[in-house]
C-alpha positions, 0 to 999 in steps of 0.5 A, spaced: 280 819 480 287 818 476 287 821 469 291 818 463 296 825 463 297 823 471 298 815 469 303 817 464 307 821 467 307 817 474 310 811 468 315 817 466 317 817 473 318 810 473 321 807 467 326 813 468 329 809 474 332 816 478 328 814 484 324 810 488 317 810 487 315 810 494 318 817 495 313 821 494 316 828 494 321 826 489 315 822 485 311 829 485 317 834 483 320 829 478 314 828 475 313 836 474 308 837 480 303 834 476 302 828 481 299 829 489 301 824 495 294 821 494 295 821 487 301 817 487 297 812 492 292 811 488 296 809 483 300 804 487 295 801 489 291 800 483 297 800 479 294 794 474 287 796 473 290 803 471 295 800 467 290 796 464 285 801 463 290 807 460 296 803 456 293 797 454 296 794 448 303 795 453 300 791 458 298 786 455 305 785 452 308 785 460 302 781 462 304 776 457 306 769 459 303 769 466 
């Protein structure tokens, strides 16, 4: 189960733009070893439902007009 603390610090990554997200060692050390390989799968693959359920408000603004 990813928790909030993982999420975020997954978008951290994310957002900084510094690497491909698909590279998980780079995902895992970026992110300050708070994040396993299994971690960040799980979070690619249910990115929107996380993204829904830990940053909400935000989503719905990234969400809007589709």
């Amino acid at each position: 189960m990813i928790t909030r603390e993982q999420f975020l610090a997954y978008e951290v990554v994310r957002e900084s733009g510094v690497t491909n997200m698909w590279d998980w060692k780079a995902v895992q050390r970026l992110s300050g070893g708070m994040l396993e390989k299994g971690d960040i799968a799980e979070i690619v693959k249910n990115y929107r439902e996380l993204a829904q359920q830990y940053d909400p408000q935000r989503y719905a603004v990234i969400t809007e007009g589709r």
